[in-house]
Structures are given as structure tokens and as C-alpha cells.
C-alpha positions as a Markdown table, in Angstrom:
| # | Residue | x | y | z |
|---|---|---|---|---|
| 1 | Unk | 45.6 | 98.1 | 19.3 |
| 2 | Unk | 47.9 | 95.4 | 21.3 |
| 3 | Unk | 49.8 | 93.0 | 19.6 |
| 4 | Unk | 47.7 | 90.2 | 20.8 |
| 5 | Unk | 44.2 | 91.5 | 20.0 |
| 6 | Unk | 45.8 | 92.1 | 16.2 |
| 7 | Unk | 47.2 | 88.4 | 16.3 |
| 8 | Unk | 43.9 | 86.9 | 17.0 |
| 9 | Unk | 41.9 | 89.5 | 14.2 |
| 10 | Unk | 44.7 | 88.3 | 12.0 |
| 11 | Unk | 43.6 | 84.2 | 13.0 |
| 12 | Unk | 40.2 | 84.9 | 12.6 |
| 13 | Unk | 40.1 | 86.5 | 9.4 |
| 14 | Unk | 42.7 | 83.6 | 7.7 |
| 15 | Unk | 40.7 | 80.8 | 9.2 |
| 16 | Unk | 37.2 | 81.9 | 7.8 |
| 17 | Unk | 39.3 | 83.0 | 4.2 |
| 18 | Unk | 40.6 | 79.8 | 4.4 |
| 19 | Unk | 38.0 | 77.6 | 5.5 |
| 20 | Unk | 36.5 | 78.8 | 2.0 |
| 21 | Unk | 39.0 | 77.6 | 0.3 |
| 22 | Unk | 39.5 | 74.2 | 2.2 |
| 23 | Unk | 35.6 | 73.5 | 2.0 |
| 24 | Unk | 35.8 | 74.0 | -2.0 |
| 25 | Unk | 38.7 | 72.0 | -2.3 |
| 26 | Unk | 37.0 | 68.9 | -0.7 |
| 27 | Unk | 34.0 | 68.9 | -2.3 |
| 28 | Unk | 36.4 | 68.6 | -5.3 |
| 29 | Unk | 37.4 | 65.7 | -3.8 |
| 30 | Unk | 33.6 | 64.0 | -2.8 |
| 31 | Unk | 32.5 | 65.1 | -6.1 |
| 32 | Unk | 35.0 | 63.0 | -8.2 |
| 33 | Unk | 33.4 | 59.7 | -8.1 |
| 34 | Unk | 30.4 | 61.3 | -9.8 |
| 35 | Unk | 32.7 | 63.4 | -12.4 |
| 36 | Unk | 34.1 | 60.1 | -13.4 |
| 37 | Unk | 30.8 | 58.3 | -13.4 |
| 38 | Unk | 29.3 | 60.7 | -16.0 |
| 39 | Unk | 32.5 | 62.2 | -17.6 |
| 40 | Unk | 34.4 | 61.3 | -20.5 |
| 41 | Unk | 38.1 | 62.1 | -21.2 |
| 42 | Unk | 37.4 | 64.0 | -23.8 |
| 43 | Unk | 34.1 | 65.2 | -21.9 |
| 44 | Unk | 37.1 | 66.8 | -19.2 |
| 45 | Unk | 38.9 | 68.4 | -21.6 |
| 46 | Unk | 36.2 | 70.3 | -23.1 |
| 47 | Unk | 35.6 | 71.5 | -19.5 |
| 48 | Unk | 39.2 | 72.3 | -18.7 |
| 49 | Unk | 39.2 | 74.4 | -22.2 |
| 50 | Unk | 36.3 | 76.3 | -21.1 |
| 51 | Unk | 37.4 | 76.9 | -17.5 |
| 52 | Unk | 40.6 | 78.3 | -19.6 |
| 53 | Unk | 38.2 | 80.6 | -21.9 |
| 54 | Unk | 36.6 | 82.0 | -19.1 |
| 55 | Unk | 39.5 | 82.9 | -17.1 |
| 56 | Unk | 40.8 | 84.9 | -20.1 |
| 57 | Unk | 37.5 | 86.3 | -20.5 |
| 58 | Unk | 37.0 | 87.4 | -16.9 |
| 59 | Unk | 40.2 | 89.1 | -17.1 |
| 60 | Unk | 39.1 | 91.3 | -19.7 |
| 61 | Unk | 35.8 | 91.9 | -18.7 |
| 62 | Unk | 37.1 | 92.9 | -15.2 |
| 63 | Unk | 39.6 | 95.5 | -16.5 |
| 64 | Unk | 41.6 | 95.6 | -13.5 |
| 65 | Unk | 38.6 | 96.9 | -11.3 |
| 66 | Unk | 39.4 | 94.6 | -8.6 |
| 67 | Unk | 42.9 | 96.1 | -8.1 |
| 68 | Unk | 41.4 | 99.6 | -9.0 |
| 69 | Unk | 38.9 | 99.2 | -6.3 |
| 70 | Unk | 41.5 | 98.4 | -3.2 |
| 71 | Unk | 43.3 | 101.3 | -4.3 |
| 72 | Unk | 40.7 | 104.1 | -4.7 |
| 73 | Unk | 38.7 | 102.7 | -1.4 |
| 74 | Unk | 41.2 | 103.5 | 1.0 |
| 75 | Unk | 42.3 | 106.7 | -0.9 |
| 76 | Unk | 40.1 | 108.6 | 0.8 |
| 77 | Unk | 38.6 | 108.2 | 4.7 |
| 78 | Unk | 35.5 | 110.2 | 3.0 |
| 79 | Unk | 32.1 | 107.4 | 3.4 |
| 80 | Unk | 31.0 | 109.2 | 0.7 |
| 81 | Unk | 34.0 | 108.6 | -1.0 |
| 82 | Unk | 34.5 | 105.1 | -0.4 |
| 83 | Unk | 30.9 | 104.8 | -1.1 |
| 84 | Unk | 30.9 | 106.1 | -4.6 |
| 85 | Unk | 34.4 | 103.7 | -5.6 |
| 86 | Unk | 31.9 | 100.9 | -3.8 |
| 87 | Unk | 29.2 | 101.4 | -6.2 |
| 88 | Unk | 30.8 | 102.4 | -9.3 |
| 89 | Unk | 32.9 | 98.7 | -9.2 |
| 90 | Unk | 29.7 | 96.6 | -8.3 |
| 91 | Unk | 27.7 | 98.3 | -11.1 |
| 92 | Unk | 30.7 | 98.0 | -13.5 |
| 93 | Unk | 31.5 | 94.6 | -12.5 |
| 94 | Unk | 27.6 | 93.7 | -12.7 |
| 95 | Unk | 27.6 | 95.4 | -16.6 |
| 96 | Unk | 30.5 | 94.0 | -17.2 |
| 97 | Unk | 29.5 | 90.6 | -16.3 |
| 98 | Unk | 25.9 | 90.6 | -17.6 |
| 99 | Unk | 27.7 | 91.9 | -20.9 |
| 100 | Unk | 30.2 | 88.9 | -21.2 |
| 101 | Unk | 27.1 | 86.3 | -20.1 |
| 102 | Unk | 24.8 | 87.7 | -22.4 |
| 103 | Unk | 27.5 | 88.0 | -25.7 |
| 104 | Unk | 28.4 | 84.1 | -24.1 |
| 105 | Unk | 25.2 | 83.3 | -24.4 |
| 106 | Unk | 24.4 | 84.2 | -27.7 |
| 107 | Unk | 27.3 | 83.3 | -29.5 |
| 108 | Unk | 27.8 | 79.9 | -27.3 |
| 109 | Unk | 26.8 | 77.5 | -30.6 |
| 110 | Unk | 29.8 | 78.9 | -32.6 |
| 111 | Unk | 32.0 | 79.2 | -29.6 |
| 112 | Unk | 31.2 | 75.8 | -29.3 |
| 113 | Unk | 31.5 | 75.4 | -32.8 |
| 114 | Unk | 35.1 | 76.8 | -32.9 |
| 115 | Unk | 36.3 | 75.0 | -30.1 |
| 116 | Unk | 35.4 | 71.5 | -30.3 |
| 117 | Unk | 34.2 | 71.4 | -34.3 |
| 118 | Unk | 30.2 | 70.7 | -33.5 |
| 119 | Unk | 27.8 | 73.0 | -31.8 |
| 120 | Unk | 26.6 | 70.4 | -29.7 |
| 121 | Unk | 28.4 | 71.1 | -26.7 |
| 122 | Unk | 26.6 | 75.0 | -26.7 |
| 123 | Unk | 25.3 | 73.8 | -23.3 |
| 124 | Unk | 28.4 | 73.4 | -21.5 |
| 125 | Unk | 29.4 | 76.8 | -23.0 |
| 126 | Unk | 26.5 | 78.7 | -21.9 |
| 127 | Unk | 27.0 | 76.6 | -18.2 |
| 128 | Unk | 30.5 | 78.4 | -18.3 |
| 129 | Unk | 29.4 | 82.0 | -19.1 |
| 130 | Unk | 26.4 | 81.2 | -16.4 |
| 131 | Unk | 29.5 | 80.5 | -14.0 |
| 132 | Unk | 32.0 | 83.5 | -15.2 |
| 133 | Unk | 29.2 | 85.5 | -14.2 |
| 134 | Unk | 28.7 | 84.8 | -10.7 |
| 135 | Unk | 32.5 | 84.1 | -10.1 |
| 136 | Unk | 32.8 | 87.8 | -11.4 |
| 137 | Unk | 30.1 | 89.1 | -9.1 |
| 138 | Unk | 31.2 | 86.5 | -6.1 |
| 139 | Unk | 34.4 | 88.2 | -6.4 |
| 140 | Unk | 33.1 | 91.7 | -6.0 |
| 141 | Unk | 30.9 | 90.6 | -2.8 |
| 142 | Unk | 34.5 | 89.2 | -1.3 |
| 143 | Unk | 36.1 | 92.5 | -2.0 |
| 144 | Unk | 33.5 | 94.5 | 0.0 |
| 145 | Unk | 33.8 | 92.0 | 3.2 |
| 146 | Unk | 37.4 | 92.3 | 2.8 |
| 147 | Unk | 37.3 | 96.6 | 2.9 |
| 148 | Unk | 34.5 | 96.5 | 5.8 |
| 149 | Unk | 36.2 | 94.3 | 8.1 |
């Protein structure tokens, strides 16, 4: 393939990977007025301590299946190959996931409890396991546009 026709595959792909990012980033920036508005100090903390939790979490939930995935995928120029490393990561993301949401879920009045001393805040909790589970699964749809294209 010419230089040029990889230069403009190359454009293409970082604009729309990076329009994503741009678009999230400003509604970050719209939505503030209203985070303020109905958000406490203390009210951002508790977020900011979840977010935290569930970054750790979705670390060890994922087990290093995203890198695993890149790396098998492109092992082998077998479809059925690439197929089966395609299906065994979504499923074991999707367990994965459902497992930590579900344990989240459960347990989110004494995570609750152990974080901010009351069990009140079992809502936001259970909103964060809600959101660890689609960012997991989000994450795996991204991988497979990123290996098809």
C-alpha cells in the first residue's frame, strides 16, 4: 500500500479514536454546572473514591485479557483462530464483569459501609459497579473495531 493511502488510513482512524475522546471530555465540561448544582464536596469525593475502587477492580477482574487478546489475535492468520481468541475474551470479559457487578451489587451497603461509615450511599456504589460493567464490556467492543479495521 503507498505511503499516502496509509497516511490518510492512519488520519482517519485517529480522528474518529479521537473524536471519542474530545466529545467525552466536553460533555465533562457542559455537564459541570449541573455537578455543582446537585453535588456536595464531600458528595465529589465519595465519587472520586469510587471511580478509584472501580479502576482497581476492573483491573483485576480483567486479568490482563485485553493485552492477552491483541497478542493471541494476530498470532495466527487462522479466522478460526482469531475467532475462537474473539469469543473466549468477550465471554470472559462478559463473566468476568457480570461477576464483579453482581458481587458489587450485593455487598454495595457494606462497601458503602466501609468506605464512607453509613450504608446510605449503597446507591452510588451500585451506580459504580452498574458503570465498571459496561466500561469493561465497552472496552472489549473497542478492541474488536480496533483488530477488524
Amino acid at each position: 500500500m503507498a505511503l499516502g493511502a496509509e497516511l490518510r488510513r492512519l488520519g482517519k482512524h485517529s480522528a474518529i479514536y479521537g473524536l471519542g475522546g474530545l466529545v467525552s471530555r466536553i460533555l465533562a465540561v457542559l455537564l459541570l454546572p449541573l455537578y455543582t448544582r446537585y453535588l456536595s464536596p464531600s458528595d465529589y469525593g465519595k465519587v472520586e473514591t469510587l471511580i478509584a475502587l472501580s479502576t482497581v477492580i476492573g483491573i483485576v477482574l480483567r486479568m490482563g485479557i485485553h493485552a492477552a487478546f491483541f497478542r493471541f489475535y494476530f498470532d495466527s492468520p487462522a479466522p478460526e483462530h482469531r475467532r475462537l481468541v474473539l469469543r473466549t475474551s468477550f465471554w470472559f470479559t462478559m463473566a468476568m464483569a457480570t461477576a464483579g457487578m453482581v458481587a458489587g451489587l450485593i455487598l454495595s451497603g457494606t462497601i458503602a459501609d466501609l468506605l464512607f461509615g453509613s450504608p446510605d450511599d449503597s446507591e452510588l456504589v451500585m451506580a459504580s459497579f452498574v458503570g465498571l460493567w459496561a466500561g469493561m464490556n465497552y472496552e472489549q467492543l473497542t478492541s474488536l473495531f480496533r483488530v477488524e479495521e
